[in-house]
N, C-alpha and C positions, 0 to 999 in steps of 0.2 A: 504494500500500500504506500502510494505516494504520499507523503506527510510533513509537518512541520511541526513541531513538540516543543512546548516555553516551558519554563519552569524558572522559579528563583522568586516569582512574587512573594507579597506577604503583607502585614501591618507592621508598620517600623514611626517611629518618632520623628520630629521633626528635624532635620539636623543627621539623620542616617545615614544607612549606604545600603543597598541590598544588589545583588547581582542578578543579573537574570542570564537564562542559556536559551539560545534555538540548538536545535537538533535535526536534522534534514534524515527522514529515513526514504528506501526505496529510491533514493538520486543523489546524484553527489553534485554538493552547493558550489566546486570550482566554476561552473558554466555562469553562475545567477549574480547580480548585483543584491545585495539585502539592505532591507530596509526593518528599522522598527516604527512602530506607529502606535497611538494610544488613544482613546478614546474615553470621551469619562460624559455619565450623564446627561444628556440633553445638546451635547455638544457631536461636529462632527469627527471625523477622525481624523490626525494631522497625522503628520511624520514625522520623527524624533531626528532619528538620527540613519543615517544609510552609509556602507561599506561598499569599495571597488570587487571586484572579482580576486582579485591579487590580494585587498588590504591596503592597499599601498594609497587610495583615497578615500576621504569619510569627508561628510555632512552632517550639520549638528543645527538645528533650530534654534533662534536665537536665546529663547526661554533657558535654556539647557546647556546651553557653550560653557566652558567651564567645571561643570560638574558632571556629564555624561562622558562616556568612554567607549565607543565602539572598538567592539574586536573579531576578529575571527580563526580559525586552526581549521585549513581547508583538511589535516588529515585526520582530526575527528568530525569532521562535518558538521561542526557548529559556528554560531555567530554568538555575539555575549555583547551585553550592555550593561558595563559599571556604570549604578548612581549614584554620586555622592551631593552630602548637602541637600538633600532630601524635602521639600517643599509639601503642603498639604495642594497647592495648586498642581504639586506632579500626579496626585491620586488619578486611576483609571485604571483602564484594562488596556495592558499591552502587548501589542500584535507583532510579531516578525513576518515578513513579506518576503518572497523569491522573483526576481525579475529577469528573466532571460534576456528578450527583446529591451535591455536597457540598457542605455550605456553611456549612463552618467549617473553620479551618486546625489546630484544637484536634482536630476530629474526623475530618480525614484524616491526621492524627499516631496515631493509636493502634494499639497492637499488640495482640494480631496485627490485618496491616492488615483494612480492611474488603473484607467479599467481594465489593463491588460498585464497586469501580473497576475504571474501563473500561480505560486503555491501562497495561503494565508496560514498560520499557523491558529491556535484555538483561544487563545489569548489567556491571559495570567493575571489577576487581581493584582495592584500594587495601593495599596492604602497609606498615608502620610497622616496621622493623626497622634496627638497627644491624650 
């Protein structure tokens, strides 16, 4: 099964750090640009942060510059977003994204996302609350 697996959510304090992981099973993520993206309440869904194919270029929203860290290990087939500094504005549910047809990390960062990425993953609670 083709898939995309988050994990690392949680409820954390303001001022935190929590990690999160994509996991790409069933295809290997060298081919794909990734993207994370979040979406909280009533709101649409933006883009956080997105990774080159190599790693070698990332996009970071300006909310988030600073305390977000994109990364990826094409030889575990994963993508990771350190957050640090941890905001109750960063609360939502966040999505890792796979984009074949892209190619650039500026243009799988934009909201709303584009309609032709291929894999979404299931998304992971991230809650910022004292």
């Amino acid at each position: 099964q083709l898939q995309l697996v988050e994990s690392g959510g949680g409820l954390v304090q303001p001022g935190g750090s929590l990690r999160l992981s994509c996991v790409a099973s069933g295809f290997t993520l060298d081919y794909y640009v990734i993207g994370w993206f979040r979406q909280a309440p009533g709101k649409e869904r933006e883009g956080v942060s997105c990774i080159s194919r190599s790693g070698g270029s990332t996009n970071y929203a300006d909310s988030v510059k600073g305390r977000f860290t994109i990364s990826r290990d094409n030889a575990k087939n994963t993508v990771y977003l350190q957050m640090n500094s941890l905001k109750p504005e960063d609360t939502a549910v966040y999505y890792c994204a796979a984009g074949r047809n892209v190619f650039s990390v500026q243009r799988m960062c934009v909201t709303p996302p584009l309609p032709y990425i291929d894999y979404w993953g299931q998304g992971t609670q991230v809650t910022v609350s004292s």
